[in-house]
N, C-alpha and C positions, 0 to 999 in steps of 0.2 A: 307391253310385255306379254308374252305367249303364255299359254298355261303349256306345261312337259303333257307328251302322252303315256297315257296309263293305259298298260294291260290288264288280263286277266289272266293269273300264271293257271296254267293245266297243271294235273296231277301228275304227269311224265316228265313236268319242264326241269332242268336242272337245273338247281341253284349254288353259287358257292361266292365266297366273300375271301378278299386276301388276305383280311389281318382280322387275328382272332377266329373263333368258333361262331357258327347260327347259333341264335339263341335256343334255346330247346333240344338242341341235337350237337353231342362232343363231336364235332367235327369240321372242316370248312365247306366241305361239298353234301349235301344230301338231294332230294327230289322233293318238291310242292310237297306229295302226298306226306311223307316221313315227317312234315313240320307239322301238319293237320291232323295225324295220325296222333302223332305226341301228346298234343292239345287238346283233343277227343279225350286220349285213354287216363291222360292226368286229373282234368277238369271234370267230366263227363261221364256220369255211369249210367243214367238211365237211358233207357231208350227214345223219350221223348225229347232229352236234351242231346242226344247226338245226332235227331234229325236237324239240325241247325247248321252242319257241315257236309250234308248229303241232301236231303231231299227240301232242306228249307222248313222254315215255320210258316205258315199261313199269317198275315199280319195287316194291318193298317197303319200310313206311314201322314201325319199333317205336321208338313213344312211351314216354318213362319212366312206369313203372308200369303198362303193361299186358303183356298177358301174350300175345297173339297181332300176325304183321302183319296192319300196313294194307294188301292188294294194290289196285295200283291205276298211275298216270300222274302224273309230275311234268310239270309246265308252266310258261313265264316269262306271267308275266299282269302289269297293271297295274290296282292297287285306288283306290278311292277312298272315305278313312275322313272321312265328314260331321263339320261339329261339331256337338257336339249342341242347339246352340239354332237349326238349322239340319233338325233331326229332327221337329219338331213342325208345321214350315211344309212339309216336303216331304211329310207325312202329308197334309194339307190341299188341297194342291196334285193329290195322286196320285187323292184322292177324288173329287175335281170334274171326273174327265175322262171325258170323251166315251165312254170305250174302256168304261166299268164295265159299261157295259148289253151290249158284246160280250162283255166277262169271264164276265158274269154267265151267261149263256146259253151260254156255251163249258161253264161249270162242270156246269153240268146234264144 
């Protein structure tokens, strides 16, 4: 059994859901940022607690079973885990673009 892939939505990506409203936001369609945005100015007033949806907190992260940390930045992000018969059309999709031949030559 595969795991689905996950993104990382951008603050521009559009989101919207067909039945019912996004939580946070009266509407079906908003943008990443407008969900993060919410969730900042609801939860979050000082300024060290809204670095946590911009710049990150500086942090140390020890997973069960290993044996050193993780150093590094927690962050509020919004994902988005595909389904998977949805994974083979977006391979498809990513191939046929315009952008490979600037990839391509970026790479080199």
């Amino acid at each position: 059994m595969s795991k689905n892939a996950i993104y990382l939505l951008d603050d521009g990506d559009i989101i919207r859901v067909d039945q019912g409203d996004l939580p946070f936001i009266n509407g079906q369609t908003c943008l990443t940022q407008d969900i993060l945005k919410s969730r900042k100015e609801q939860h979050y007033s000082g300024t060290s607690e809204q670095k946590i949806f911009s710049e990150g907190l500086d942090c140390r992260v020890l997973r069960p079973g290993q044996k050193q940390w993780m150093v590094g930045k927690i962050r509020f992000v919004l994902e988005l885990e595909l389904n998977s018969d949805q994974e083979d059309e977006l391979d498809t999709i990513e191939s046929d673009s315009p952008l490979d031949e600037i990839r391509k030559l970026a790479e080199s």
